[in-house]
KOLNU-777889 format. One record per residue (C-alpha): residue in one letter; x, y, z. Coordinates in steps of 0.1 Angstrom, whole numbers, plus 5000, padded with zeros to 4 digits. Layout:
! residues N
   aa     px     py     pz
    a      X      Y      Z
...
END
This chain:
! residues 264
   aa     px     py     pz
    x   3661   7341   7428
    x   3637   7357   7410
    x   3605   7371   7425
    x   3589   7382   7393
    x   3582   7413   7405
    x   3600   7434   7381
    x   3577   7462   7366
    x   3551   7455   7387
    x   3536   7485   7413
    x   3535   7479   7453
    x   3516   7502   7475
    x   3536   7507   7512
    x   3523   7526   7538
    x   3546   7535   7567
    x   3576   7537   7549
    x   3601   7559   7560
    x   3618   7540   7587
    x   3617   7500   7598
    x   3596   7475   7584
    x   3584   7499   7555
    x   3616   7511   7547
    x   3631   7477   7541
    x   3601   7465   7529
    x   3606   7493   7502
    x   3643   7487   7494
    x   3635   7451   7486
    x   3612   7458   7463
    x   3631   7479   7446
    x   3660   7457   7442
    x   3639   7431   7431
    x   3628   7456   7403
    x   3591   7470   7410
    x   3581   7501   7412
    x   3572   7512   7445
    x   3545   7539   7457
    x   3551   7548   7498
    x   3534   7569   7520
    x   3539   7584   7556
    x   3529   7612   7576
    x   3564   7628   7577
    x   3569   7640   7540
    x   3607   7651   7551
    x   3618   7620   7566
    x   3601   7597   7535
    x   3615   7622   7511
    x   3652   7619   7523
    x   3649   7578   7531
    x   3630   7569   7496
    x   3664   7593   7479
    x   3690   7572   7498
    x   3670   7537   7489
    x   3668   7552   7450
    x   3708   7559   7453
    x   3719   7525   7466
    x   3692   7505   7443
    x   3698   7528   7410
    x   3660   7529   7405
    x   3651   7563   7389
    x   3617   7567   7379
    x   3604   7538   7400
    x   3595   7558   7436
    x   3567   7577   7443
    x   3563   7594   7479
    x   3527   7612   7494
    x   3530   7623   7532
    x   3491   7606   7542
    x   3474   7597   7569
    x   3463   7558   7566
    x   3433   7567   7591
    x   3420   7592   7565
    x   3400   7573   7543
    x   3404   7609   7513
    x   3437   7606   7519
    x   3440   7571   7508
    x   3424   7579   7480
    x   3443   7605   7466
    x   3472   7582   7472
    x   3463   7554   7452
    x   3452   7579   7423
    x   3485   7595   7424
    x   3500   7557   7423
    x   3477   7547   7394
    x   3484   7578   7377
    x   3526   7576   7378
    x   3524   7537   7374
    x   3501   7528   7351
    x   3480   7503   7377
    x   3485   7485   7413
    x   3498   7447   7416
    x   3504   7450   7454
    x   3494   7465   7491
    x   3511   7462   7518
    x   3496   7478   7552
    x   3523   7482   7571
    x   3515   7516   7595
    x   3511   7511   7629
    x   3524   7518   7665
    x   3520   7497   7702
    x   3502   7514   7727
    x   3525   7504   7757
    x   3497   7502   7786
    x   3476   7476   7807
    x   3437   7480   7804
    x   3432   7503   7833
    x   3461   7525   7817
    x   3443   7531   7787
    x   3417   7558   7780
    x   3387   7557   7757
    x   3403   7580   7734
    x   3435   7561   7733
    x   3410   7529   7724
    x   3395   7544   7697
    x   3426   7554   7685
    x   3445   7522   7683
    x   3415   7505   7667
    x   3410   7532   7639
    x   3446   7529   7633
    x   3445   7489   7630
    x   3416   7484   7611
    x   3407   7519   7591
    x   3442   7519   7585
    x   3439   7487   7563
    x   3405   7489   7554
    x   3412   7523   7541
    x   3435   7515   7513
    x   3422   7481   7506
    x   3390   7498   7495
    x   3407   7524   7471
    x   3426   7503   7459
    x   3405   7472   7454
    x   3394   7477   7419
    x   3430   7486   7404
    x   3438   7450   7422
    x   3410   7435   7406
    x   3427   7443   7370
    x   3458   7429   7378
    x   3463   7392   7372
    x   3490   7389   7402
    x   3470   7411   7429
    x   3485   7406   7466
    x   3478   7422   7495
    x   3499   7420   7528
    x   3490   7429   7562
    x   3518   7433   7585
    x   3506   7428   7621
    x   3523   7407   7648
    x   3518   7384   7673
    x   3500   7399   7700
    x   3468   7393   7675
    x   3469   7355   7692
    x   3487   7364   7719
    x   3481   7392   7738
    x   3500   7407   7766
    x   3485   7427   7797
    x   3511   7454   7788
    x   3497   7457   7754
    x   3460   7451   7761
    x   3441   7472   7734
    x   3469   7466   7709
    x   3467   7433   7714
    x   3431   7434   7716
    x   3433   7458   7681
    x   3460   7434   7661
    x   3431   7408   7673
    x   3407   7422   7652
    x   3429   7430   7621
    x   3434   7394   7621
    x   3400   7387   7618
    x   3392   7415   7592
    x   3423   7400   7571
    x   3410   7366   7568
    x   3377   7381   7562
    x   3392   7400   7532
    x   3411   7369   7519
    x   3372   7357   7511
    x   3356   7389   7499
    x   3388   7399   7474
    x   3392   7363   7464
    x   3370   7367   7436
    x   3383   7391   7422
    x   3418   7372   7426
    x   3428   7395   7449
    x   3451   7372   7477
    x   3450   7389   7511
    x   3479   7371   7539
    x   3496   7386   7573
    x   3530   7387   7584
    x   3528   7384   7620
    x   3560   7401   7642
    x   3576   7394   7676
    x   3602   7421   7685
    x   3620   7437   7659
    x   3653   7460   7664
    x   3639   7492   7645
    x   3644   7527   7661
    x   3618   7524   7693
    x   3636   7498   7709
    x   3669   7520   7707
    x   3649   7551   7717
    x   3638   7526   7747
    x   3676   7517   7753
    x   3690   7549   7755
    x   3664   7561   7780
    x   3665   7530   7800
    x   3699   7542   7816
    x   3712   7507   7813
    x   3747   7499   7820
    x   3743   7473   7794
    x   3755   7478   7758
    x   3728   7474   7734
    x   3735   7442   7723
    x   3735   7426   7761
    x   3705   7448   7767
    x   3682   7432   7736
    x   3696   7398   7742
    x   3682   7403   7781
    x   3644   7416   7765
    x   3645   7386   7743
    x   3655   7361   7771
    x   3628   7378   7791
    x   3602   7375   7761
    x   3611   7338   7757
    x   3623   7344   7721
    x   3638   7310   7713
    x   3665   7328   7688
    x   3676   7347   7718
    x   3677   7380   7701
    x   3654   7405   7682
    x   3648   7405   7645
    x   3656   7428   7620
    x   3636   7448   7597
    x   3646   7428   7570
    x   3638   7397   7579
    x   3607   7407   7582
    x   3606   7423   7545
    x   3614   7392   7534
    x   3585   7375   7535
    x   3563   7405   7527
    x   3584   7403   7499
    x   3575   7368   7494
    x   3540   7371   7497
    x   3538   7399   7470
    x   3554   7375   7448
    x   3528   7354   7418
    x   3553   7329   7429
    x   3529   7325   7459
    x   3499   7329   7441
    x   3480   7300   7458
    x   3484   7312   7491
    x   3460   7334   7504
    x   3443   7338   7542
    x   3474   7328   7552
    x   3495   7345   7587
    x   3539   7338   7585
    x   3552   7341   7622
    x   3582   7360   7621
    x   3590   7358   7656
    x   3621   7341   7665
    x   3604   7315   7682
    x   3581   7336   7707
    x   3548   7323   7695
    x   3533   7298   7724
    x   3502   7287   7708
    x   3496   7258   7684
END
């Protein structure tokens, strides 16, 4: 199927591994040019080569080590984009982390933290790249934030608490860009198999294998697919959401949660 996404230019952040990375890939193969950023130049460098090699897309990466939470940075990054691409057609704000820790867990700094990393970290490329959006007639923006943003867990309390405000801010964009045809929509995630929950494995010193091991965390989750998702299952409907094929649907949230989600 075509996306109708060839030619045009997407904005990633947090693209060198997981979400971003197959966020990225897909893109590619479905023919746009695609600017990323992450903090680690070395580890984008090498991932964006290998994604370039298996898509045969020359020409059509650009890669800037940035910090989403510096609002200079951001700018300088969407410049360089506009500058190798000609414009922007897409965002998607994908960089983030959990904060595993209850409330009394947490210190101020680490608060602070989490919610400059949820909101600034959106808010900070939205805004420098809101007027090269504006000229496009296929502008999408995609915020990729999960679950917890509706329901929160005690073990996650201020990311919870901080995907509970980018949900808010998102919806509130999906009003203020809308007139300038700008559509603004969130993928929200359960558990996804990227590298923390093998980092987690290994140093769990389960007798498990990995596979039993996940299938146990998604039984105790209550994920109704009885397993964790994949990074590209998740890119999928990014993907989606970029497209002009959903150009009517803005201030909208896709669950991609295997089933985990207990609200109505």
């Amino acid at each position: 199927m075509d996306l109708r996404l060839r030619d045009r230019t997407v904005l990633v952040t947090g693209a060198s591994s997981g979400v971003g990375l197959a966020t990225a890939r897909m893109l590619l193969a479905e023919g746009a040019n695609v600017a990323a950023c992450a903090r680690d130049a070395e580890r984008l460098d090498a991932t964006l080569r290998a994604a370039q090699a298996d898509t045969e897309a020359p020409g059509r990466i650009h890669a800037v080590s940035a910090d989403v939470t510096d609002a200079a940075a951001m700018g300088s990054f969407v410049d360089s984009a506009v500058q190798a691409f000609g414009g922007i057609d897409g965002v998607v704000c994908n960089a983030g982390r959990s904060l595993m820790a209850t409330i009394d867990e947490t210190t101020d700094d680490q608060i602070r933290e989490e919610f400059e990393l949820k909101l600034f970290g959106v808010l900070n490329i939205v805004r420098a790249a809101a007027k090269h959006l504006a000229a496009s007639e296929v502008a999408s923006v995609v915020a990729v934030n999960a679950i917890l943003a509706r329901q929160p867990e005690a073990k996650l309390a201020i990311t919870s608490a901080a995907r509970a405000g980018l949900l808010n801010l998102t919806q509130t964009l999906s009003h203020s860009l809308g007139a300038d045809g700008i559509r603004v929509n969130s993928v929200l995630l359960g558990l996804v198999d990227t590298g923390q929950w093998t980092r987690r494995y290994e140093s769990s010193g389960s007798d498990l294998d990995y596979a039993e091991w996940t299938g146990r965390l998604a039984a105790d989750r209550g994920i109704v697919l009885g397993r964790l998702g994949t990074a590209e299952e998740v890119a999928f409907p990014i993907v989606s959401l970029l497209s002009p094929l959903s150009g009517y649907t803005t201030g909208a949230c896709i669950d991609v949660g295997g089933g985990v989600a207990r609200y109505v």
